[in-house]
PyMOL CGO cylinders between C-alpha atoms (Angstrom):
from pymol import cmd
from pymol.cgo import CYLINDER

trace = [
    CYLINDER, 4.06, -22.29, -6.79, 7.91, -21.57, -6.39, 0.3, 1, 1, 1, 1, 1, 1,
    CYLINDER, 7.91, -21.57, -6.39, 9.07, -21.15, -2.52, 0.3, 1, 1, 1, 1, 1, 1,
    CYLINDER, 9.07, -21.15, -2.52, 11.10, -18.52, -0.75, 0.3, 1, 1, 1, 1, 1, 1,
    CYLINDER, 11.10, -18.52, -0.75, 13.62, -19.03, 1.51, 0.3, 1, 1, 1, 1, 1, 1,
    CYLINDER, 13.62, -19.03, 1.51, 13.66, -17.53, 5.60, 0.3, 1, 1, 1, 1, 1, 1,
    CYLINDER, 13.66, -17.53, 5.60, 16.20, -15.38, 3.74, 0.3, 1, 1, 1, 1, 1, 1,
    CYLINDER, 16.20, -15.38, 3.74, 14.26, -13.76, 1.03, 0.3, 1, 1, 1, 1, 1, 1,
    CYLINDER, 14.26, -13.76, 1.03, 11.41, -13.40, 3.35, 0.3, 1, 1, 1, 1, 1, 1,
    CYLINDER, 11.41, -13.40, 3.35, 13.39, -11.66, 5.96, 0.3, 1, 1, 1, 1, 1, 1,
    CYLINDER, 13.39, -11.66, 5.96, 14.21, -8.79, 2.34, 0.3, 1, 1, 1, 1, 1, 1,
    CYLINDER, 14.21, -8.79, 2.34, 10.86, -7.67, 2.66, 0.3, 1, 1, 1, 1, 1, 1,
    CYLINDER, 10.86, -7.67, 2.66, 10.45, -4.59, 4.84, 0.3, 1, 1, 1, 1, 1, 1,
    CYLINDER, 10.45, -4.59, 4.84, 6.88, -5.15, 5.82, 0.3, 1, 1, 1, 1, 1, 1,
    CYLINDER, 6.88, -5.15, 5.82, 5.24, -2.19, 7.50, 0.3, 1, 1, 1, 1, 1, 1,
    CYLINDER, 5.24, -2.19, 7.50, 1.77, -0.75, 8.98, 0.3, 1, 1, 1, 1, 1, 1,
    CYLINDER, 1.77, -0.75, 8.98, 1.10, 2.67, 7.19, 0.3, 1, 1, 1, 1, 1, 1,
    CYLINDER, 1.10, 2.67, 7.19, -1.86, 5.49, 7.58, 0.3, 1, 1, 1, 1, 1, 1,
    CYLINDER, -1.86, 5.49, 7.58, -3.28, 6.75, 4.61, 0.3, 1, 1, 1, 1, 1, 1,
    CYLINDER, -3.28, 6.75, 4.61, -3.05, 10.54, 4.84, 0.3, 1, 1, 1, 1, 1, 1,
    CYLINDER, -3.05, 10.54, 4.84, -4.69, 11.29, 1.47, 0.3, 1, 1, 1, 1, 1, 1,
    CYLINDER, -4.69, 11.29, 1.47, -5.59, 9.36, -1.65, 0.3, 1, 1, 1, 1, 1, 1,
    CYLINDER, -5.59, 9.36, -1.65, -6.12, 11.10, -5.06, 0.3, 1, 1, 1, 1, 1, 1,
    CYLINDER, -6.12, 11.10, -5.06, -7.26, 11.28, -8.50, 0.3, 1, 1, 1, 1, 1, 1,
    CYLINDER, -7.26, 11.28, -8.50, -4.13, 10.02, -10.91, 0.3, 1, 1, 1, 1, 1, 1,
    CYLINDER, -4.13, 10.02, -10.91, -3.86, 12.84, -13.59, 0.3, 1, 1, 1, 1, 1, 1,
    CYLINDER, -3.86, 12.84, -13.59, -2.97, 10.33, -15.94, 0.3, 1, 1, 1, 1, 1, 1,
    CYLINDER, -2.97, 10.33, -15.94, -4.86, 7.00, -15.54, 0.3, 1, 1, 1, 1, 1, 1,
    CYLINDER, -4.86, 7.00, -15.54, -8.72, 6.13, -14.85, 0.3, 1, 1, 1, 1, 1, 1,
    CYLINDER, -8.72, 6.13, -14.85, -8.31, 2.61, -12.88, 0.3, 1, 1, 1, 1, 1, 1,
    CYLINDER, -8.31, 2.61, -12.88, -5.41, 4.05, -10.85, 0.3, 1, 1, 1, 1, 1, 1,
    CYLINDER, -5.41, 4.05, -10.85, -4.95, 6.45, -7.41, 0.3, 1, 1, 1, 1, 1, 1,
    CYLINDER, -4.95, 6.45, -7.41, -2.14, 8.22, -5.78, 0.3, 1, 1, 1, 1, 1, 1,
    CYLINDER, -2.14, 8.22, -5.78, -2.34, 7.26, -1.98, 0.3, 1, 1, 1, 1, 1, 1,
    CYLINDER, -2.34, 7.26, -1.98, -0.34, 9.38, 0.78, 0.3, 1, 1, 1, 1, 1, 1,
    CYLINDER, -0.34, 9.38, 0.78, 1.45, 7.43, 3.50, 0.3, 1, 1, 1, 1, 1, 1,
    CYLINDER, 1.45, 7.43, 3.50, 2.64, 8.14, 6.96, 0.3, 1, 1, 1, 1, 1, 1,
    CYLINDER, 2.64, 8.14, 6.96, 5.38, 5.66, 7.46, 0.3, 1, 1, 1, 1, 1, 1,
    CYLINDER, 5.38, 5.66, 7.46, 6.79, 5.97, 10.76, 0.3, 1, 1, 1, 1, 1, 1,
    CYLINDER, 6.79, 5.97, 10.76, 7.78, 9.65, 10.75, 0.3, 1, 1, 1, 1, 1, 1,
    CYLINDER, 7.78, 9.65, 10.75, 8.43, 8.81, 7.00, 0.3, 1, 1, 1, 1, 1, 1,
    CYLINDER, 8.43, 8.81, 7.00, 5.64, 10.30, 4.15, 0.3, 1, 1, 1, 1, 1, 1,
    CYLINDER, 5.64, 10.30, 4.15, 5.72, 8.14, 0.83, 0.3, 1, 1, 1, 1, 1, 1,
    CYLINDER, 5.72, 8.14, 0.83, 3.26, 8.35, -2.18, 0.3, 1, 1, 1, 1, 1, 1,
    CYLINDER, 3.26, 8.35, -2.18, 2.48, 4.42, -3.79, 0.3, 1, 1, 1, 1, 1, 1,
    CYLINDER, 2.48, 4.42, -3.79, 0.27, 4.30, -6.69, 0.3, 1, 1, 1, 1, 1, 1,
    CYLINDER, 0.27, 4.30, -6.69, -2.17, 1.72, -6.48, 0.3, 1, 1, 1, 1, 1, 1,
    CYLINDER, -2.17, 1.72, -6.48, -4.73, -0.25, -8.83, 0.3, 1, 1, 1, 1, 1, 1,
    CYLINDER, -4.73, -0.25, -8.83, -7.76, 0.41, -6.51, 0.3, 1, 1, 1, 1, 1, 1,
    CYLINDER, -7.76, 0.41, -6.51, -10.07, 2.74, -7.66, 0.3, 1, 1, 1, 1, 1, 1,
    CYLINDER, -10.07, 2.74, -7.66, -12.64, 0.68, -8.99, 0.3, 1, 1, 1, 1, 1, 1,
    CYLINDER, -12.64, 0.68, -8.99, -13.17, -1.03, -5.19, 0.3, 1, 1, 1, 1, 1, 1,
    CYLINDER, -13.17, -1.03, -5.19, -12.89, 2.01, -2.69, 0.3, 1, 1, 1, 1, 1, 1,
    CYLINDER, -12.89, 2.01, -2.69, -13.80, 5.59, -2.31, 0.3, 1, 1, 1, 1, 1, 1,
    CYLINDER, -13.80, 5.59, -2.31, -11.21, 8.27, -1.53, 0.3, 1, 1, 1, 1, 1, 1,
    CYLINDER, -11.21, 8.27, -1.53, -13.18, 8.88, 1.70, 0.3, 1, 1, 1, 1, 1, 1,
    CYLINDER, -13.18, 8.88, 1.70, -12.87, 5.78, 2.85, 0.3, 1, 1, 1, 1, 1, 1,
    CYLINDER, -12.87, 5.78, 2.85, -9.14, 5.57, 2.69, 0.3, 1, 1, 1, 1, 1, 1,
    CYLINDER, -9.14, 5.57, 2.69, -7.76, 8.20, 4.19, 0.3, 1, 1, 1, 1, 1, 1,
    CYLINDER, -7.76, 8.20, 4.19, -6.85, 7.52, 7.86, 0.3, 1, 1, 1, 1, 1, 1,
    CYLINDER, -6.85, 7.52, 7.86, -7.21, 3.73, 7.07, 0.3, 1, 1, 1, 1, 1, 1,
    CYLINDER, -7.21, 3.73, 7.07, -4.51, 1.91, 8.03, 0.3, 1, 1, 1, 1, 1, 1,
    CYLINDER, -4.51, 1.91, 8.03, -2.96, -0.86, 5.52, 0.3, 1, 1, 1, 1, 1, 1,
    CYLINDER, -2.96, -0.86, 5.52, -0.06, -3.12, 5.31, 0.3, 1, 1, 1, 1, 1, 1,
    CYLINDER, -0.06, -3.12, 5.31, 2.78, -2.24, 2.64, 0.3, 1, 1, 1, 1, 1, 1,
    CYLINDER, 2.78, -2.24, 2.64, 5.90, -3.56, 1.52, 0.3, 1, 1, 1, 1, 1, 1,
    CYLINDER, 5.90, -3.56, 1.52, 8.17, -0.36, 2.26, 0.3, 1, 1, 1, 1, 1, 1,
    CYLINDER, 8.17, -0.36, 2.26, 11.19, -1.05, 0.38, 0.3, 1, 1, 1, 1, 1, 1,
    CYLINDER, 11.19, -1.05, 0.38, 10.08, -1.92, -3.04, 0.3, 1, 1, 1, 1, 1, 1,
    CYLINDER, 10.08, -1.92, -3.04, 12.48, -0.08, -5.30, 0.3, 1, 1, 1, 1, 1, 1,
    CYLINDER, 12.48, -0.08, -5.30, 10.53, 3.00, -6.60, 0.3, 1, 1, 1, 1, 1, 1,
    CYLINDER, 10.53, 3.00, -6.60, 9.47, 3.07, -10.22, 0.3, 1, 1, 1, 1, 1, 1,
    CYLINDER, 9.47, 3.07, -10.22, 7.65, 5.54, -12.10, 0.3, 1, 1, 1, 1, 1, 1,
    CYLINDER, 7.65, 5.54, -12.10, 3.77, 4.29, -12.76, 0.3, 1, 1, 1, 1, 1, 1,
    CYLINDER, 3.77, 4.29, -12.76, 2.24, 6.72, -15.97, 0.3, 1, 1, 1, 1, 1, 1,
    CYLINDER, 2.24, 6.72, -15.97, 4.26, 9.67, -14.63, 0.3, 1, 1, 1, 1, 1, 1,
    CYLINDER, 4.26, 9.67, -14.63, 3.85, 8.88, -10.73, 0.3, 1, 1, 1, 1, 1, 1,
    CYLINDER, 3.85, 8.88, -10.73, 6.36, 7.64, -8.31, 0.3, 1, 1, 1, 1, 1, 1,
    CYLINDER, 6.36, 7.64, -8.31, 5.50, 4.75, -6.82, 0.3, 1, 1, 1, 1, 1, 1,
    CYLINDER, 5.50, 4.75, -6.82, 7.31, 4.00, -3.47, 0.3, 1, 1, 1, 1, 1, 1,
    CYLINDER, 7.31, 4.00, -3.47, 6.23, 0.84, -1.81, 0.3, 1, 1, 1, 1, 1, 1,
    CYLINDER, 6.23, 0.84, -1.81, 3.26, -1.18, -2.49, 0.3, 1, 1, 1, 1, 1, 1,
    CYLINDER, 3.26, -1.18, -2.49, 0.00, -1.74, -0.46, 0.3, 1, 1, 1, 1, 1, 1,
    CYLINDER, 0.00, -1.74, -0.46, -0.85, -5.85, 0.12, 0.3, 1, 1, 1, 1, 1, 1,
    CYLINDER, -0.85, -5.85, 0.12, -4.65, -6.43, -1.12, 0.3, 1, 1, 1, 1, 1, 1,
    CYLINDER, -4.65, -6.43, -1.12, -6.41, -10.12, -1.34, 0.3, 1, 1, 1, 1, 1, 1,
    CYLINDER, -6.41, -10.12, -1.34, -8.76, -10.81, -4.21, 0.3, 1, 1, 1, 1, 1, 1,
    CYLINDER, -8.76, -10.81, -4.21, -10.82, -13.33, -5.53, 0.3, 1, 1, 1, 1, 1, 1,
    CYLINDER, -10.82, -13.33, -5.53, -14.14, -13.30, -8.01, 0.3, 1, 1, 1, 1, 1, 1,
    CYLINDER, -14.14, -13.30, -8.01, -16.12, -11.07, -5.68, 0.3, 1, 1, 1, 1, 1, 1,
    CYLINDER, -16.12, -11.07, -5.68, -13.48, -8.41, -5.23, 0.3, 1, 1, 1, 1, 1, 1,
    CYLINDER, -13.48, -8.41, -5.23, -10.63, -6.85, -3.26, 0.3, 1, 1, 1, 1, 1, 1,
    CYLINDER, -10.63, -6.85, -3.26, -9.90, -6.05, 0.27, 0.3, 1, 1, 1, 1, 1, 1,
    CYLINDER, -9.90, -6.05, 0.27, -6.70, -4.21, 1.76, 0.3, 1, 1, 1, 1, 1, 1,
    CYLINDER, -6.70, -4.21, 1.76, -4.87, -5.90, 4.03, 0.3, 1, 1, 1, 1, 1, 1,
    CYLINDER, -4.87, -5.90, 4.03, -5.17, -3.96, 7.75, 0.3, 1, 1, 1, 1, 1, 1,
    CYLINDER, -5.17, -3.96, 7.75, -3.73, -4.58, 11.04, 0.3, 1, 1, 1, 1, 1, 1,
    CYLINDER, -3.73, -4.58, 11.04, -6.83, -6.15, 13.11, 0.3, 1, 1, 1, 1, 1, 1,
    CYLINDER, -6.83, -6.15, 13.11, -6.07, -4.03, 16.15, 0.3, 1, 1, 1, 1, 1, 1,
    CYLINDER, -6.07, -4.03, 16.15, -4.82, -0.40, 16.33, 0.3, 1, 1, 1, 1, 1, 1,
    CYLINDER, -4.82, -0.40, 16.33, -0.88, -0.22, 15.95, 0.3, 1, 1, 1, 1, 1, 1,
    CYLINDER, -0.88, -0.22, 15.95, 1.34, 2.59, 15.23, 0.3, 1, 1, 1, 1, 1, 1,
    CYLINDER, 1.34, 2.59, 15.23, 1.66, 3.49, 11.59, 0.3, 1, 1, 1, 1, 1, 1,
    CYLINDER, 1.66, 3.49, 11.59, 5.05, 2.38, 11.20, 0.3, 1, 1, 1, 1, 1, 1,
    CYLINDER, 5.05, 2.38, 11.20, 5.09, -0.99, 13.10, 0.3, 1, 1, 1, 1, 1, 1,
    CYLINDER, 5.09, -0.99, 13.10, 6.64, -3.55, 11.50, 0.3, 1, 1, 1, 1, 1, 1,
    CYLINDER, 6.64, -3.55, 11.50, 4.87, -6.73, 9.89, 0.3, 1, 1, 1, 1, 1, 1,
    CYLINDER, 4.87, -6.73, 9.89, 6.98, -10.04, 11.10, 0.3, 1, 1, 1, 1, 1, 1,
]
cmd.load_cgo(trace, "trace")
């Protein structure tokens, strides 16, 4: 496993953000568009998730993105940030703030 300096660490603009809607990506089946509330902020990240959770369980979840991923273009979607998820043989979980917090809040 390579290591990271304190310094490329402290890049990362970790944030807390509500899911304000999650849809159906017109042009992938594994794939959904998420909406975020960043702050006062709105973003869209595209996200590999599909196959583990239902679009009414997303929205007004509250999840744990790096926020200043450069955007890039995923099968004709911007993608701008992405959401942190652990997985292992028996699936995939989003990583969420264990208390409430502002959407927003930064990760440190």
């Amino acid at each position: 496993m390579e290591t990271v300096t304190i310094n490329d660490f402290a890049k990362l603009d970790i944030r807390i953000a509500e899911i304000t809607a999650a849809e159906e990506h017109p042009n992938a089946d594994k794939l959904i568009l998420l909406k975020l509330k960043v702050g006062e902020e709105e973003k869209q990240i595209v996200a590999g998730i599909k196959k583990f959770y239902s679009f009414d369980e997303l929205v007004g979840k509250k999840i744990t993105i790096i926020n200043n991923l450069e955007p890039v273009e995923l099968r004709g979607e911007r993608s701008e940030g992405m959401l942190l998820a652990a997985s292992d043989d028996d699936g995939l979980t989003l990583v969420t703030p264990e208390k409430d917090i502002s959407c927003g809040a930064r990760v440190k």
